[in-house]
GUPAKE-41489 format. One record per residue (C-alpha): x, y, z. Coordinates in steps of 0.2 Angstrom, whole numbers, plus 5000, padded with zeros to 4 digits. Example, Ala and Ser with C-alpha at 12.3 -4.5 7.8 and 13.67 -1.06 7.14 Angstrom:
! residues 2
5062, 4978, 5039;
5068, 4995, 5036;
***
This chain:
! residues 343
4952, 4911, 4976;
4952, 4921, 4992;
4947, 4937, 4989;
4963, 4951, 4989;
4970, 4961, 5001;
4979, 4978, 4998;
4989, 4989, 5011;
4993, 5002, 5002;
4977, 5012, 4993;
4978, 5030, 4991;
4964, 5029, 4980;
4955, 5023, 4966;
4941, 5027, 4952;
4943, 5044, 4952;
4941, 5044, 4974;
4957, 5051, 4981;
4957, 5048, 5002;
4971, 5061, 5005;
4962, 5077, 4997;
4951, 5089, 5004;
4935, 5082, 4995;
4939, 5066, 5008;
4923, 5060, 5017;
4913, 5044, 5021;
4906, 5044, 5009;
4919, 5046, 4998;
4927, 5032, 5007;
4912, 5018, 5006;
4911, 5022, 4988;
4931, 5017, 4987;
4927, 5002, 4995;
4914, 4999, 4983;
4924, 5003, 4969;
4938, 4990, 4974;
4928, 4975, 4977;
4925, 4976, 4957;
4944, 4973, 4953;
4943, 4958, 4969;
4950, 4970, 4983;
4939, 4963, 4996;
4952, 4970, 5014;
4962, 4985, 5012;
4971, 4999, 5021;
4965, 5017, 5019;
4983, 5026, 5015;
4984, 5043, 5021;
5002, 5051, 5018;
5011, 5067, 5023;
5001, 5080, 5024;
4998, 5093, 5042;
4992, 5086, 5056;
4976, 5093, 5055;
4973, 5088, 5038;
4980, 5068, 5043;
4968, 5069, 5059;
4953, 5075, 5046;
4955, 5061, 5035;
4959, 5048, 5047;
4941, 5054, 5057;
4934, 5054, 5038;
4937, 5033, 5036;
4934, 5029, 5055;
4917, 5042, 5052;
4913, 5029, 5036;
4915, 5012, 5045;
4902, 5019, 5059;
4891, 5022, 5046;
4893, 5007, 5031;
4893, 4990, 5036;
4903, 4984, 5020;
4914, 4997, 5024;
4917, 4990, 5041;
4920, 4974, 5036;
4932, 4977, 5020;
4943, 4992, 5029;
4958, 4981, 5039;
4964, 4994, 5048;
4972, 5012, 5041;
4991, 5010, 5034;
4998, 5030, 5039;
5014, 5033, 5028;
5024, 5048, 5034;
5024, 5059, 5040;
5039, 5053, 5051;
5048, 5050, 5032;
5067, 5057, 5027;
5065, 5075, 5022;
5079, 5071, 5007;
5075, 5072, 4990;
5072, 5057, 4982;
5068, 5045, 4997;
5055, 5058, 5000;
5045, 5053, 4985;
5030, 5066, 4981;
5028, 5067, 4999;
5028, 5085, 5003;
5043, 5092, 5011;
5034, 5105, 5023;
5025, 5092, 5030;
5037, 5078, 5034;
5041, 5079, 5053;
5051, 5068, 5066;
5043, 5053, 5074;
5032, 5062, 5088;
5021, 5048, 5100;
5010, 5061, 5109;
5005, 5066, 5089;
5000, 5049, 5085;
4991, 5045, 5098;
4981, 5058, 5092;
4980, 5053, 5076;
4978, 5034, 5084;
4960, 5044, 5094;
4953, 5052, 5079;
4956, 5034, 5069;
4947, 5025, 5086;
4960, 5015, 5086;
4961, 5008, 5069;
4978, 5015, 5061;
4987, 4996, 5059;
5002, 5002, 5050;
5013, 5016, 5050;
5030, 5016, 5037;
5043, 5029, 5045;
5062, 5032, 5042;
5073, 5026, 5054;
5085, 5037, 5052;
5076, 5050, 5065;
5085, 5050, 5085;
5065, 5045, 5090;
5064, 5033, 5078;
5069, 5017, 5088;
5059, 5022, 5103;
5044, 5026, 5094;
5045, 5008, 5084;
5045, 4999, 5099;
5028, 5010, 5106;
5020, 5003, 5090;
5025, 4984, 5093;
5021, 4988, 5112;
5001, 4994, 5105;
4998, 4982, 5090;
5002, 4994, 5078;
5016, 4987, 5062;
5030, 4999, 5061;
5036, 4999, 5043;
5053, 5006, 5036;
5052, 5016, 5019;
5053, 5033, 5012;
5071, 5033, 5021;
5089, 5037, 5018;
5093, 5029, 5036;
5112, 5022, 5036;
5112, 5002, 5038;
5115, 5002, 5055;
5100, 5011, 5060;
5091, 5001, 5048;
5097, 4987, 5060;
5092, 4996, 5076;
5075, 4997, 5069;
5073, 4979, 5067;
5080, 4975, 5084;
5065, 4987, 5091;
5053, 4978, 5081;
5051, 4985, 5065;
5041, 4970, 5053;
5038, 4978, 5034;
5048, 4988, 5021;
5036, 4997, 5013;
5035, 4998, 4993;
5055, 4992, 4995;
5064, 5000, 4981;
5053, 5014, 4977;
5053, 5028, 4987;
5071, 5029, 4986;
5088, 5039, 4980;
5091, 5038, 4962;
5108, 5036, 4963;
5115, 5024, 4981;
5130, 5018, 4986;
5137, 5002, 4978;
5137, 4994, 4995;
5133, 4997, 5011;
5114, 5006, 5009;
5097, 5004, 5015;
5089, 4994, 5000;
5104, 4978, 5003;
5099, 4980, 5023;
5080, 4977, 5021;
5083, 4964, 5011;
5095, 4954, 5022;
5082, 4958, 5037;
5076, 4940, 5042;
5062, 4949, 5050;
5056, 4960, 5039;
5042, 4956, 5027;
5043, 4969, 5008;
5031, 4976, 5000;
5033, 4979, 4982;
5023, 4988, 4967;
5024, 4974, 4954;
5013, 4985, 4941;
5028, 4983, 4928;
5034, 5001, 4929;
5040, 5006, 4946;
5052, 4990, 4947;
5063, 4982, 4934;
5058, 4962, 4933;
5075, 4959, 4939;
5071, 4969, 4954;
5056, 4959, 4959;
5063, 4942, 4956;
5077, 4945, 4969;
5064, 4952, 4981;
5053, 4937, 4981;
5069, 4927, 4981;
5077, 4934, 4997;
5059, 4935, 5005;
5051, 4921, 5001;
5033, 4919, 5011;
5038, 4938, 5016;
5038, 4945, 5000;
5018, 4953, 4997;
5012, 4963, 4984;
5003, 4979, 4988;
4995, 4992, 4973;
4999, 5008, 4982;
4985, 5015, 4970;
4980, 5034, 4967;
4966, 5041, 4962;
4967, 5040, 4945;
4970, 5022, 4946;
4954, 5013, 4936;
4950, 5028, 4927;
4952, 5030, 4909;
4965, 5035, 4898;
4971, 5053, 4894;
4976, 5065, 4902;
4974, 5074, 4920;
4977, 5088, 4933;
4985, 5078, 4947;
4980, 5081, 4966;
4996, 5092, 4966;
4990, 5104, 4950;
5001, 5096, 4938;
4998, 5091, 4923;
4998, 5069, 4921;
4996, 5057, 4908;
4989, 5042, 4911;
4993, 5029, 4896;
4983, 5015, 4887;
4995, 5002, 4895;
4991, 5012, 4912;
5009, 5018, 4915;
5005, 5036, 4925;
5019, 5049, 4921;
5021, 5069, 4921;
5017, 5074, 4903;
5028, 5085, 4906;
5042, 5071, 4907;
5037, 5053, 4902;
5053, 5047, 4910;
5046, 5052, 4930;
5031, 5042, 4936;
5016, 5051, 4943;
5011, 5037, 4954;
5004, 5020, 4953;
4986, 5018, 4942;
4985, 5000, 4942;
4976, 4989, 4954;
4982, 4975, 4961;
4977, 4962, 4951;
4988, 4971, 4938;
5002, 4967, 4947;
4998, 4948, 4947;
4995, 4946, 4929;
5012, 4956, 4927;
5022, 4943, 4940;
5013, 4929, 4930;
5014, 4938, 4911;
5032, 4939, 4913;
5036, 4923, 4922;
5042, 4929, 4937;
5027, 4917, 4948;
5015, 4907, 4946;
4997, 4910, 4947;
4995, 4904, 4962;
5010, 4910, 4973;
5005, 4929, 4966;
4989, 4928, 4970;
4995, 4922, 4987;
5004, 4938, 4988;
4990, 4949, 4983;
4980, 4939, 4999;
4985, 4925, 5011;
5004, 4934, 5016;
4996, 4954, 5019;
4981, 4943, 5030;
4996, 4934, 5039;
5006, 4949, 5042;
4990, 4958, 5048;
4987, 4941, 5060;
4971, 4939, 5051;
4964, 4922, 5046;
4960, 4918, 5027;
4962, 4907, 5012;
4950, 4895, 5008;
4949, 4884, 5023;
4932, 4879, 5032;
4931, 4891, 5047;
4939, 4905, 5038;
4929, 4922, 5034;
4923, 4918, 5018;
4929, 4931, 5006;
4930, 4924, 4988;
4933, 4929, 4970;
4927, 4919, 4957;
4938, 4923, 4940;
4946, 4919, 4924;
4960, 4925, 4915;
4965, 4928, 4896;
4976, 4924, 4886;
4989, 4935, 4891;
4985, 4932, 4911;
4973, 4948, 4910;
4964, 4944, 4927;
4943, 4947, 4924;
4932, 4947, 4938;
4916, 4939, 4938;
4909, 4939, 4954;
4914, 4944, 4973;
4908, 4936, 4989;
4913, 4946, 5004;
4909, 4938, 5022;
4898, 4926, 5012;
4886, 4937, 5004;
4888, 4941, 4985;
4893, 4960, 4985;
4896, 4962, 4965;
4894, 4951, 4949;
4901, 4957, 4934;
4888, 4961, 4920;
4900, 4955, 4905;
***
């Protein structure tokens, strides 16, 4: 199959991009470590943090393409969540509150130099005055404005599609625990012809339920991402998270505060965990979640792929168990065999 494409990594295998230990070649291990779960593109995440720490990570990934060929080839751009997010509780996420700040372009574009160029996403709340001008600066320079971490009021949720806004991100998780029956943001995004969702499909940051009517109202928009963290790929147990807390990362690979199993602690799973979920619990086919996990994200990214002749030749060879556990034997990337399993 084509080899899969995430726009959401924070980390993986113990490699966390939005720390202070962030470096290149940090980052071109990251890479490494996700071409052995079939991630052969992916987005660098960097979320809210100050903006000399954001410009220090952005200059760490754009450092590690200069400087690693596979690297180059696999990073599709930088996805830049927040930190122009809603400053409430609950839409916020984990996203730290000091940091979150209004959409500023001058900012950016400083961010955009320290990236050279390559920050390809950004998700922002519209519900900022700026928010509509500084969507429409994005579309103007190539860059995907994406709506999420917001408690934006329909209507703005509106205006920001009319500017150009083309991705919720995550859609339904970073979000209020308790909404409005009817109007709120999470009915707006759905009904936004133009907007392409995002969604965790791991098994524990969305009900089923959820996810099917995602996919249904979407159709060919609806796209899986992992939106991994560092302890994604790592073992069981448990951990002191990035944030000093204490984390329990569980045999089935649910992440949660062992202070409170109820709250999540991010995402641990990559993202061929979410297709074997989507698949495990009927919700798609093989085949259409794997095309989620890697034709749609290439398409919104107007990037070709798939396995047509004349297409970059980024393939995973795999099977699958019985209970649609995804295994993978062996990774071509750009036509060169970059990782064969040993089992």
């Amino acid at each position: 199959a084509s080899g899969l494409v995430d726009l959401q990594v924070n980390g993986f295998a113990g490699i966390d991009l939005n720390s202070e230990a962030a470096s290149p070649d940090r980052v071109a291990a990251l890479t490494r470590a996700l071409l052995r779960v079939g991630v052969t593109s992916y987005l660098p995440t960097i979320v809210t943090a100050t903006p000399e720490e954001i410009e220090a990570r952005l200059a760490a990934v754009s450092a590690a393409m200069r400087a690693d060929q596979l690297t180059a080839a696999c990073v599709a751009g930088i996805h830049l969540e927040g930190p122009f997010i809603s400053p409430e509780d609950g839409a916020r996420g984990a996203h730290p509150l000091a940091a979150v700040r209004p959409p500023d372009w001058g900012l950016f574009e400083r961010w955009q130099a320290a990236a050279e160029g390559r920050i390809r996403i950004v998700t922002l709340s519209p519900e900022w005055p700026a928010a509509t001008a500084f969507i429409a600066k994005c579309r103007e320079t190539g860059v995907i404005p994406a709506i999420g971490h917001t408690a934006a009021r329909p209507e703005q949720i509106r205006d920001a599609v009319a500017a150009g806004a083309l991705l919720s991100t995550h859609l339904g998780n970073g979000a209020h625990a308790i909404l409005p029956r009817h109007p709120n943001y999470l009915w707006e995004q759905l009904a936004g012809d133009e907007l392409w969702s995002s969604f965790i499909a791991d098994g524990f940051h969305l009900p089923d339920a959820v996810m099917k009517t995602i996919m249904r109202m979407k159709g060919k928009q609806a796209l899986l991402v992992s939106d991994s963290v560092a302890l994604a790929g790592m073992p069981p147990g448990e951990y002191e998270s990035a944030i000093g807390s204490q984390v329990v990362l569980a045999p089935e690979g649910r992440l949660h505060l062992a202070s409170d199993p109820r709250l999540l602690a991010g995402s641990a799973q990559p993202l061929i965990a979410g297709i074997a979920h989507l698949v495990r619990s009927s919700l798609a086919t093989l085949g259409d979640a794997w095309e989620m996990a890697s034709l749609r994200p290439l398409r919104l990214l107007d990037r070709r792929g798939g396995m047509a002749i004349g297409s970059p030749a980024d393939l995973v060879l795999f099977g699958c168990e019985s209970d649609f556990t995804v295994m993978i034997a062996q990774v071509v990337k750009s036509g060169d065999t970059v990782f064969t399993s040993d089992e």
